[in-house]
C-alpha positions in Angstrom: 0.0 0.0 0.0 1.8 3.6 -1.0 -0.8 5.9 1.9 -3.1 4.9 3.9 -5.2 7.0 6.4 -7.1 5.7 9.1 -9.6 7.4 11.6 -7.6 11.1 10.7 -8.9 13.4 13.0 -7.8 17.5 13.4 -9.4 20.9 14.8 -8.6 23.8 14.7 -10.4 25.5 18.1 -14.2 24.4 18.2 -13.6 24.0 14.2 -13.3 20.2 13.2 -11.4 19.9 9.9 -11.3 16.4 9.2 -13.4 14.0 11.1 -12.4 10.4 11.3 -11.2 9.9 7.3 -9.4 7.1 6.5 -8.7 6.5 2.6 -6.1 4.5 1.3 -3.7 4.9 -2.3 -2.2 1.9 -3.8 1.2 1.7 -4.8 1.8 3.5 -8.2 -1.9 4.9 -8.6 -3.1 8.3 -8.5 -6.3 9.4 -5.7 -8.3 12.7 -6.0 -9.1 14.5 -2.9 -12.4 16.3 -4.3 -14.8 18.9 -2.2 -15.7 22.1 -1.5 -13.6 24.8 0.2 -13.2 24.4 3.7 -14.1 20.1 3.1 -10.4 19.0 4.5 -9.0 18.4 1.5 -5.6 20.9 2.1 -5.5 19.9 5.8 -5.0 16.4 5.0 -2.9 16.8 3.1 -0.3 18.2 5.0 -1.0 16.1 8.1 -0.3 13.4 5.6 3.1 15.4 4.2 3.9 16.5 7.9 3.2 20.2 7.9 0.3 19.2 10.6 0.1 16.8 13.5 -3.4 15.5 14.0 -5.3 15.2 16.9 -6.3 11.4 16.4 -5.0 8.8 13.9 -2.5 7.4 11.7 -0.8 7.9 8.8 1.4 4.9 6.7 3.4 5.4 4.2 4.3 2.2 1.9 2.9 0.1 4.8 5.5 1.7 7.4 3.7 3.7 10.5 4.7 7.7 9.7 2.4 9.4 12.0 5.0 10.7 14.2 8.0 11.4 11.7 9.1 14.5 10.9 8.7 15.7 7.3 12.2 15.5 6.5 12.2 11.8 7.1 8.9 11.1 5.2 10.4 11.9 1.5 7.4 13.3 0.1 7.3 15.8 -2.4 4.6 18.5 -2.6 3.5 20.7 -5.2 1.2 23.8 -4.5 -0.6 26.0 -5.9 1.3 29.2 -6.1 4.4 27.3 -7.9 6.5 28.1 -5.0 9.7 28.6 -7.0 12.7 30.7 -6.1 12.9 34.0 -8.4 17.1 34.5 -8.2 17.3 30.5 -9.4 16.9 29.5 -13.2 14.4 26.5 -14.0 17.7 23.8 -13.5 18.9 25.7 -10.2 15.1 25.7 -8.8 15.1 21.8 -10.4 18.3 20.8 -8.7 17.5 22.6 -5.2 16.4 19.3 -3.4 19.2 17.0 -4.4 22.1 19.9 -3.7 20.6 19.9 0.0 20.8 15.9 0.3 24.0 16.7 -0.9 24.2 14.5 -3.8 27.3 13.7 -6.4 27.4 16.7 -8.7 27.2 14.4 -12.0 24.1 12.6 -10.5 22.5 16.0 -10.1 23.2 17.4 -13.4 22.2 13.3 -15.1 18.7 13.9 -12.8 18.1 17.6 -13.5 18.5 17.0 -17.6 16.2 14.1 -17.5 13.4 16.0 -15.7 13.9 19.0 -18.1 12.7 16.4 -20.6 9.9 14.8 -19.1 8.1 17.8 -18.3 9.0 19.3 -22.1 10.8 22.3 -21.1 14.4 21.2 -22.8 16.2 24.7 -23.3 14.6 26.4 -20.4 17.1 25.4 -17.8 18.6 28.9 -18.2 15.7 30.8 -17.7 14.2 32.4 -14.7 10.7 31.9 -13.5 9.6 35.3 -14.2 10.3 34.7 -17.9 7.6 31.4 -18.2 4.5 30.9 -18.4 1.9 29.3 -15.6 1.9 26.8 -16.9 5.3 26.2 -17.6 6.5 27.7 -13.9 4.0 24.6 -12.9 6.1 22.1 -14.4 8.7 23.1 -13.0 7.6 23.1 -9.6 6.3 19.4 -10.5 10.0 18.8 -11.6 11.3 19.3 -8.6 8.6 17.6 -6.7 10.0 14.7 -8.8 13.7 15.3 -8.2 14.4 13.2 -4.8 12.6 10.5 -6.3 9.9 11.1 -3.2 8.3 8.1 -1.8 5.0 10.1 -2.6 3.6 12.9 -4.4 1.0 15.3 -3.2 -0.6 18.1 -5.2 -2.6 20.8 -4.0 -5.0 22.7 -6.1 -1.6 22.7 -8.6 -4.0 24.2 -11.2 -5.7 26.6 -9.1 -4.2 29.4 -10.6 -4.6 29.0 -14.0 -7.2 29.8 -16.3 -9.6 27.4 -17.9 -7.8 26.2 -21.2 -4.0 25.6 -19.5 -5.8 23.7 -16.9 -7.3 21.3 -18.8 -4.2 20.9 -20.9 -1.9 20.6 -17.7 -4.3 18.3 -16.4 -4.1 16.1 -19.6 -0.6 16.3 -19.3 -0.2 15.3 -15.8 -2.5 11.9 -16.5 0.0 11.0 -19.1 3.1 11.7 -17.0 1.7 10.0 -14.0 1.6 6.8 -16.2 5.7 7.5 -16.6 6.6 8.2 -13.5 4.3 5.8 -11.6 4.6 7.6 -8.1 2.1 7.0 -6.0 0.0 10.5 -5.7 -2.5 12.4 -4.4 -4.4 15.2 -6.0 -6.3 17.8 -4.4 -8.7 19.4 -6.5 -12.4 21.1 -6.1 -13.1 20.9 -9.8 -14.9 17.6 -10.4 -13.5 17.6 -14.5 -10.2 17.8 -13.1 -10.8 14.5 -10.7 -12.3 12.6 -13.2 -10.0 13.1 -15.8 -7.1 12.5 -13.7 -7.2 9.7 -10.8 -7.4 6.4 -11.0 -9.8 7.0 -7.6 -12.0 9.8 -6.2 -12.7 10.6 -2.6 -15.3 12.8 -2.2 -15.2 14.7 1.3 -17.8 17.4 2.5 -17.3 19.0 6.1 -14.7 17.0 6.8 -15.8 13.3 6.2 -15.9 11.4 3.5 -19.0 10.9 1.6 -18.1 8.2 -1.2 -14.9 6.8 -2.6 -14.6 4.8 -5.8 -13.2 5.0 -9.3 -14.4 8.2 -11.3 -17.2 6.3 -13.5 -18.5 5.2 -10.0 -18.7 8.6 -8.4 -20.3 9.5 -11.3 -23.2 6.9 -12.3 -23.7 5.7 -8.9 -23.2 8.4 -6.0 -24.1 7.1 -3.1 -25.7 10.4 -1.0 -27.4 13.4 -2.2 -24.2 15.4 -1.5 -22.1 13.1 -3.7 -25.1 13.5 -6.6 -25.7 17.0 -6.4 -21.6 18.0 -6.3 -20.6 15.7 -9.1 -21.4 16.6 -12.5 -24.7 18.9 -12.9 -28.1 17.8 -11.4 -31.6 18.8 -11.7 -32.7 19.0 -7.7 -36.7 18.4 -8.2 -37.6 18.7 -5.2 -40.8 16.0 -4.7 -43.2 14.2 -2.1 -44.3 11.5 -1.5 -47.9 10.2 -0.8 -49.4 6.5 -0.8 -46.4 5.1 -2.8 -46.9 8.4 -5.5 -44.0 10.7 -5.9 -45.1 14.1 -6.7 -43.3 17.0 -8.1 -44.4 20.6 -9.3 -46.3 23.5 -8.5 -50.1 22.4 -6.7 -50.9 25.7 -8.6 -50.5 24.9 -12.2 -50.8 20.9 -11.2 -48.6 18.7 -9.8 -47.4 16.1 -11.7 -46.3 12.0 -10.8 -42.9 10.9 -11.4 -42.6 7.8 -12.7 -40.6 6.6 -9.5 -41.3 3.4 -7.6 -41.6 4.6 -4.0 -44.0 1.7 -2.4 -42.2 1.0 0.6 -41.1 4.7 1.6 -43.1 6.4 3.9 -44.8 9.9 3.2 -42.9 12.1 3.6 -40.7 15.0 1.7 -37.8 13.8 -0.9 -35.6 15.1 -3.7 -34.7 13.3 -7.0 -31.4 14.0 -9.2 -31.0 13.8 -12.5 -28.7 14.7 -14.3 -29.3 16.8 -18.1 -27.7 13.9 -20.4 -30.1 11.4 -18.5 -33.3 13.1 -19.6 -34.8 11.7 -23.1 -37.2 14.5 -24.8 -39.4 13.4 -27.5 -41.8 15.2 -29.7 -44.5 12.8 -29.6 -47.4 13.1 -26.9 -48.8 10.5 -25.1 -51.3 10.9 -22.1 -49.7 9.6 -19.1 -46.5 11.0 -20.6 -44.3 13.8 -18.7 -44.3 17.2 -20.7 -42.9 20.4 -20.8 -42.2 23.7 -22.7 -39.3 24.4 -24.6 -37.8 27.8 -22.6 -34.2 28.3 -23.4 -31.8 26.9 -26.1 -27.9 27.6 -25.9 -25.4 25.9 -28.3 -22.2 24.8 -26.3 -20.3 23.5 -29.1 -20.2 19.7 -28.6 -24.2 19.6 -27.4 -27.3 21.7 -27.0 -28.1 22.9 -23.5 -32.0 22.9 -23.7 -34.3 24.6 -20.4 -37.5 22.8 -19.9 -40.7 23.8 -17.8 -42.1 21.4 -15.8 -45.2 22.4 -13.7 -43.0 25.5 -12.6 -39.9 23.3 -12.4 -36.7 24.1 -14.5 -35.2 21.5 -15.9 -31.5 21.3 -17.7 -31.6 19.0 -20.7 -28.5 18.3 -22.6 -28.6 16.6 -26.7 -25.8 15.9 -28.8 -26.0 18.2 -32.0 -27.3 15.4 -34.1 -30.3 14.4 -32.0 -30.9 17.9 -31.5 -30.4 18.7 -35.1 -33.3 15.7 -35.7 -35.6 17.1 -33.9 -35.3 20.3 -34.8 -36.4 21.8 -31.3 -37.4 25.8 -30.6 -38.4 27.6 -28.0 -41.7 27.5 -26.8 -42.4 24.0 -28.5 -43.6 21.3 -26.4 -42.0 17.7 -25.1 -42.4 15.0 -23.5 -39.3 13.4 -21.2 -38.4 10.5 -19.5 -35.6 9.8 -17.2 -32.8 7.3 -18.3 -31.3 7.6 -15.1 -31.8 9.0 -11.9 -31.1 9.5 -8.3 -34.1 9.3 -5.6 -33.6 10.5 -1.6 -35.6 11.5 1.4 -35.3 14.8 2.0 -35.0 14.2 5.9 -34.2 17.6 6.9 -37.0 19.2 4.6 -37.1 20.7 1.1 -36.0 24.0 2.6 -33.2 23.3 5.1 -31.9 20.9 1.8 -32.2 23.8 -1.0 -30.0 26.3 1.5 -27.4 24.1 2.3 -27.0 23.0 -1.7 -27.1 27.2 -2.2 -24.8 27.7 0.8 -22.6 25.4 -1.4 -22.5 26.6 -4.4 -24.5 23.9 -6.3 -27.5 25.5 -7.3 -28.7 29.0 -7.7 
């Protein structure tokens, strides 16, 4: 095992930043941390690297009990998100920094330093100051000397942060490839979900300190486990619903509520919320009674698919189509349709519609 976690407990004052996580990275793979600010993510992080002592539980490092060591002793190598570099030193200087303090053989430096100069693509930079890259490239060579020690583990937090939107996704592209080069066994800190998927082999999700779901990217995804975990990953409809007599109803009582086509026989009555997501809701053109329908209300193009706006009974729904389906049906605004749900997530609402809405708002998932 390259980390493991267990029971990892730390606060700050009356403030609890982690609360009992344990998570564990297997040799040679890659994890995503993944939450909101203020979710843990940073903090464990550097209890795992050393820069924090927590109040309760362990940390193991390949299998040996770390806990207790101080960072020097762990070898771990940690990139963040402000780069970090030293202005005076050029890119092979800033590269070479770690080995010169371990006091390596000259030759073994210079060997180590040229070899990272080309795995991060920045041959013929080694002269050059940081003030005269890029981001993106001042990035890489902060990775680059992550990498230099040949650290028992990597840990990257928010290394993208500070980039904009198109160097990101690049980087990130970039650093799934050289993670399948280097094979050191990683974690990735990270509050953009694209990011996490693309990258990590695993995703835990935290929220307030615990963890909420852990699994592989395509798991997090089609199957979240919580309405958290749902509602954080990817984009969801929240329709907020009821239930009565085995009937889940949605909508405004006003302009008429309509059933869901949700089995909910053995739940009690009660308030819930279902989840869908837009590329799981079907719209058709054809009309059938018992069939779910809106009105067309908004169209944008987003280049790879059509992000359609439906009314439901005074609920807003998000409907994504490819351009060719879209293109088929020819859809406009104002024009009705019926939809189904391909897939969906159902949950009691056990602290109300209301309490639920505001804490998805406070977080930054819905409007």
């Amino acid at each position: 095992m390259g980390i493991a976690v267990q029971n990892l407990t730390k606060r700050f004052g009356d403030f609890i930043a982690v609360d009992h996580v344990s998570f564990e990275v297997e040799q040679g793979k890659l994890v995503a941390l993944l939450g909101p600010s203020g979710s843990g993510k940073s903090t464990i992080l550097r209890i795992i690297a050393g820069l924090e002592e927590p109040d309760e539980g362990a940390v193991f490092l390949t299998g040996t009990d770390a806990t207790t060591w101080p960072t020097q002793k762990r070898n771990v190598g940690f990139v963040f998100q402000h780069y970090a570099l030293f202005k005076h030193m050029t890119v092979r200087k800033n590269i070479a920094f770690g080995l010169e303090v371990q006091k390596r053989p000259r030759d073994e430096i210079r060997a180590r330093v040229e070899e990272l100069l080309t795995l991060v693509k920045l041959d013929g930079y080694g002269e050059r100051y940081p003030s005269q890259l890029s981001g993106g490239q001042r990035q890489r060579v902060a990775l680059a000397r992550a990498l230099a020690p040949k650290p028992r583990v990597l840990l990257l937090d928010e290394p993208f942060g500070a980039l904009d939107a198109k160097v990101r996704q690049n980087l990130a592209a970039w650093l799934r490839d050289l993670h399948h080069q280097v094979q050191v066994t990683s974690i990735f800190v990270t509050h953009d979900q694209e990011e996490a998927i693309e990258i990590s082999d695993r995703i835990v999700v935290l929220n307030r300190g615990r963890v909420e779901q852990i699994g592989k990217p395509e798991e997090i995804y089609d199957r979240p486990m919580t309405k958290f975990v749902a509602s954080f990953i990817g984009h969801a409809n929240v329709i907020e619903a009821t239930v009565q007599g085995g009937r889940v109803l949605a909508g405004d009582p006003g302009l008429g509520r309509v059933e869901l086509p949700i089995a909910a026989d053995n739940l009690e009555s009660g308030e819930a919320v279902v989840l869908v997501r837009p590329e799981d809701i079907v719209l058709a053109a054809t009309m059938q009674n018992h069939d779910l329908r809106g009105v067309i209300v908004g169209i944008r193009y987003r280049g790879d698919v059509y992000e359609i706006t439906l009314e439901m009974s005074g609920i807003s729904l998000r409907v994504s189509e490819d351009k060719d389906r879209f293109n088929s049906e020819g859809w406009k605004l104002g024009q009705q349709a019926t939809l189904t749900f391909s897939r969906y997530k159902f949950f009691r609402a056990e602290e109300g519609h209301d309490a639920l809405r505001e804490r998805l708002r406070n977080l930054g998932y819905i409007e």
